[in-house]
C-alpha positions in Angstrom: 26.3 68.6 -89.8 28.2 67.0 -86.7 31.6 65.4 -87.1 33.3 63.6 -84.8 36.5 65.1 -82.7 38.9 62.7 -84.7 37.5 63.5 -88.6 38.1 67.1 -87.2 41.3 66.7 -86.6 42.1 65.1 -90.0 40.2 68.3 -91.7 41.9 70.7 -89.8 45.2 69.1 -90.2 44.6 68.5 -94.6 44.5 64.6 -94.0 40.5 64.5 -94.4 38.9 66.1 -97.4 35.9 64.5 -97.8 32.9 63.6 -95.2 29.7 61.1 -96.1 26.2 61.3 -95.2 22.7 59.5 -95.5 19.9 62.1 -95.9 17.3 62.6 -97.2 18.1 66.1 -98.7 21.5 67.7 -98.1 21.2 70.0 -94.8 24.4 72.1 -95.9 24.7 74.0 -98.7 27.8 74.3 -101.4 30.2 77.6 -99.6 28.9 77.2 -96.1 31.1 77.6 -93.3 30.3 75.5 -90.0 31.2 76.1 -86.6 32.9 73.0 -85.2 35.5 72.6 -82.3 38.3 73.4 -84.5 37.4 76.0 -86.5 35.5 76.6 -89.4 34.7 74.0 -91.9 33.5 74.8 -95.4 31.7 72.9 -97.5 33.2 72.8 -101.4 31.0 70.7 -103.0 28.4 68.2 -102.5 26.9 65.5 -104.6 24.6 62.5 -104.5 26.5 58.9 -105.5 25.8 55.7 -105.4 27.6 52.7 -103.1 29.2 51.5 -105.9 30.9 54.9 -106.8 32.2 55.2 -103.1 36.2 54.0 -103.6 38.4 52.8 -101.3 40.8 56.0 -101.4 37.4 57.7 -100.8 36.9 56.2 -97.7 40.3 57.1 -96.9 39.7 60.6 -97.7 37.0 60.7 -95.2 39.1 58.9 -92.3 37.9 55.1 -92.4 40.3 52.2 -93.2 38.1 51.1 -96.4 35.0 51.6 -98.3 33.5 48.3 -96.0 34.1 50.1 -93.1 32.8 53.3 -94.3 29.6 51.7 -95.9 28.9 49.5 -93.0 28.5 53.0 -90.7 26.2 54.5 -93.6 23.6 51.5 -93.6 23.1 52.5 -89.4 22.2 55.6 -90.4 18.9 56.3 -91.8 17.3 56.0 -94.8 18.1 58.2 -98.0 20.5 59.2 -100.4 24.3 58.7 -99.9 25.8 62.0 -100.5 29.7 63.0 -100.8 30.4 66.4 -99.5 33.9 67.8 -100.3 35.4 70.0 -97.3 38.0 72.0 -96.2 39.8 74.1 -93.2 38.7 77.3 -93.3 40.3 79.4 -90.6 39.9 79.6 -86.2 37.0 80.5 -85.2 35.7 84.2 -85.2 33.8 83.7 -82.3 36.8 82.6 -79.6 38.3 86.1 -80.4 35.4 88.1 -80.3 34.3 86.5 -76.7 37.8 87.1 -75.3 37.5 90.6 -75.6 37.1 92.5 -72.2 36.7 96.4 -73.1 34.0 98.0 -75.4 33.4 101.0 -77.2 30.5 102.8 -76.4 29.1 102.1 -79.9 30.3 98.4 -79.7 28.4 98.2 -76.2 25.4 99.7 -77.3 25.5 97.2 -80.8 25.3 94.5 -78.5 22.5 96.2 -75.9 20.4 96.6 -78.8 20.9 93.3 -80.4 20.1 91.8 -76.8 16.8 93.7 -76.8 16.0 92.5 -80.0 16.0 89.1 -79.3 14.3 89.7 -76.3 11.7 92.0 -78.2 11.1 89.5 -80.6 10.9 86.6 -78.8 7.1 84.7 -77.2 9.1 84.1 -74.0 9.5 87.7 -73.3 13.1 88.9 -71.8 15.2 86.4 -71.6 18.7 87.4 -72.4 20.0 88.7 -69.3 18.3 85.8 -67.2 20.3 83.7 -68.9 23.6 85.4 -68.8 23.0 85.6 -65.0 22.1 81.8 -64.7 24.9 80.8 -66.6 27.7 83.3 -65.1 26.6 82.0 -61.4 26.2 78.6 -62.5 29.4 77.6 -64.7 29.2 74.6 -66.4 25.7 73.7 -65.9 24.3 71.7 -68.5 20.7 72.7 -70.4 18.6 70.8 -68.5 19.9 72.4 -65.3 19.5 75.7 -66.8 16.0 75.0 -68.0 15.1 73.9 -64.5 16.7 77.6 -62.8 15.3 79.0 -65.6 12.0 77.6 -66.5 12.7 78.0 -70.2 12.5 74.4 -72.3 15.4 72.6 -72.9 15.2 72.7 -77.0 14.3 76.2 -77.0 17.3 77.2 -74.3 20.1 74.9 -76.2 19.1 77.0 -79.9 18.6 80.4 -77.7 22.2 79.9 -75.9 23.9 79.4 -78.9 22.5 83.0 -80.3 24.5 84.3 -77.2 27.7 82.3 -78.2 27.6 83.6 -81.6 27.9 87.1 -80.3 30.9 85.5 -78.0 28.8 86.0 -74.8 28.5 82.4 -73.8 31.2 79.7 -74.2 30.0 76.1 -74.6 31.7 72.7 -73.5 31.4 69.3 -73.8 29.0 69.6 -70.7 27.5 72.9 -70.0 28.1 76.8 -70.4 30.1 79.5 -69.4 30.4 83.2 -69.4 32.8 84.3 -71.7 35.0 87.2 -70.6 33.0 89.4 -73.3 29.7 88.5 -71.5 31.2 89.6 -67.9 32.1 92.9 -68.9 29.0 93.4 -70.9 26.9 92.2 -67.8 28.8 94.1 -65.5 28.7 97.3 -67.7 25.0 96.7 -67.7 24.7 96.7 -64.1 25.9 100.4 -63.7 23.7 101.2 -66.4 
């Protein structure tokens, strides 16, 4: 569930409480936590309505002037049901700690070897973690389809992969392109005396 940079603000800051959406079927479930640009976002409560239940203070809620204004973006959206999803502020984060962290245990470091492996174990592309580490830390800032083309991996399959390596604060992503974090130096360069 992607929100833009300004609703973010309002959750983060108490001012937004509420989001809308046209699915189909919900895609988040009531207690989960997502990973957005400021932090993470839980999801209270979610429920199916109807236009004419959508209020004005409602739309206000969510960070549009009105219920027109609201409305008028759901009907570019596609078809479905109009849900209401109550949300919240949760806390920073966890991962922009966890990938600024430049010394290891030994048991940390070999947690993280063996998760590695693991992915690379269990994955039809063969071994792939460390090939991408290595594309990424000497190409900052690349985007995925640069990567794919160094690479040779797919573009869909290297976004959703990447993002595995973020979420063990190895990889730090931006607006355009990736980064190594300071975690995934000291991993990589532990790894090369290895």
């Amino acid at each position: 569930m992607l929100f833009k940079e300004i609703h973010l603000q309002g959750i983060k800051s108490g001012k937004i409480n509420l989001a809308f959406r046209k699915w189909q079927k919900a895609s988040v479930k009531i207690g989960s936590l997502l990973h957005t640009s400021v932090g993470l976002v839980e999801i209270l409560n979610i429920e199916v309505v109807n236009e004419s239940d959508v209020t004005d203070n409602d739309a206000s809620n969510a960070g549009f002037a009105d219920k027109k204004q609201l409305l008028k973006l759901l009907k570019t959206s596609s078809t479905g049901k109009i849900f209401k999803i109550s949300v919240s502020y949760h806390s920073a984060d966890p991962r922009i700690k966890l990938r600024q962290q430049t010394e290891l245990l030994e048991q940390q470091f070999e947690n993280l070897r063996k998760k590695l492996e693991r992915l690379d174990n269990y994955s039809k592309q063969g071994y792939w973690t460390e090939k991408i580490l290595l594309t990424i830390k000497h190409n900052p800032n690349l985007h995925a389809v640069g990567i794919a083309k160094l690479t040779g991996f797919e573009k869909e399959w290297l976004k959703l992969n990447i993002r595995k390596l973020k979420n063990m604060g190895l990889t730090i992503s931006h607006n355009i392109g990736y980064e190594i974090s300071p975690l995934g130096e000291h991993f990589l360069s532990r790894s090369s005396k290895d």
